[in-house]
N, C-alpha and C positions, 0 to 999 in steps of 0.2 A: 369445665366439664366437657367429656367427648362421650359419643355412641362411639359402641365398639361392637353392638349385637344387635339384633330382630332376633325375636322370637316367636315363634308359631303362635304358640298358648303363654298361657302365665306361669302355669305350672313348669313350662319349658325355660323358662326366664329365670326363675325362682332359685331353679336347678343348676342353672348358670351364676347367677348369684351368689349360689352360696359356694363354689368352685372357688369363686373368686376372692370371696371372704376367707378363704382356708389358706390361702395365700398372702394374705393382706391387702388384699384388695380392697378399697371402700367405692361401692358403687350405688346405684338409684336406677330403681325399674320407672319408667315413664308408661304412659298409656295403659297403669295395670287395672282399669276400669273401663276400658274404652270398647270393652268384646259388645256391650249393651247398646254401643252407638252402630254396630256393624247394618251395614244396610244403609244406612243415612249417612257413611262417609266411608269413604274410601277403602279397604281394609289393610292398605298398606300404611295407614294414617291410622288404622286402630291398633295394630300390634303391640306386643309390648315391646320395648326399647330398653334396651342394659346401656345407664352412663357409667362411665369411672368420674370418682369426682377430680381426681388426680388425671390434666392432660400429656403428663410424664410416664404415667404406668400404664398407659394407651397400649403400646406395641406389647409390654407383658401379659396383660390382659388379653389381648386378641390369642396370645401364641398359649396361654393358658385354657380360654375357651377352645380354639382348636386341637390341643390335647384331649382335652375331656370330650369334647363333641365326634372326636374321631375314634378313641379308644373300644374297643371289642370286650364286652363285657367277659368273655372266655379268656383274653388272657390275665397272666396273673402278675403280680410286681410283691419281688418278696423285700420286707422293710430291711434297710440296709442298716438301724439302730436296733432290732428284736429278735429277725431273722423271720417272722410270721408272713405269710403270703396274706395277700388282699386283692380284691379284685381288678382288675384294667382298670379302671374307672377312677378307683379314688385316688386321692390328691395325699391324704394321710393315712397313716396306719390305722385300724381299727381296735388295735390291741395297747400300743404306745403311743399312739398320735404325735410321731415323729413324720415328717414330709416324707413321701414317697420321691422319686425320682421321675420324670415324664418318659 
């Protein structure tokens, strides 16, 4: 297993997670309990942590989170299988849940 992310929150991690599950990603948030210990440790030691369980899909994963973490909610990716537009953001279609293009 590799880190491949910090996440602010968990909800931030989550989000990232599941980016990467839409890909085929299989990953594991660590520290997704640790906001309670904040104060009493570190807080770069409590964040949440995105592994890939796969150290092969490392470099995908990174350049997949950086699509999505960089992407502009305003623009728009029309599905190159339906023709329907969806937002910057997503990873699939919303209509046919064919892969968008990055």
């Amino acid at each position: 297993m590799k880190r491949v992310h910090i996440a602010p929150t968990l909800l931030d991690a989550q989000l990232a997670v599941d980016a990467l599950s839409c890909v085929g990603i299989a990953t594991h948030i660590f520290n997704a309990n640790a906001a309670g210990a904040l104060g009493e440790v570190p807080f770069m030691q409590a964040q949440p942590e995105i592994w890939v369980e796969d150290d092969r899909l490392a470099a995908r994963a990174s350049e997949v989170l950086a699509d999505f973490l960089n992407a502009r909610p305003g623009e728009e990716k029309v599905c190159p299988h339906c023709g329907e537009r969806n937002p910057g953001n997503f990873l699939s279609c919303w209509h046919c849940g064919g892969a968008l293009s990055a």
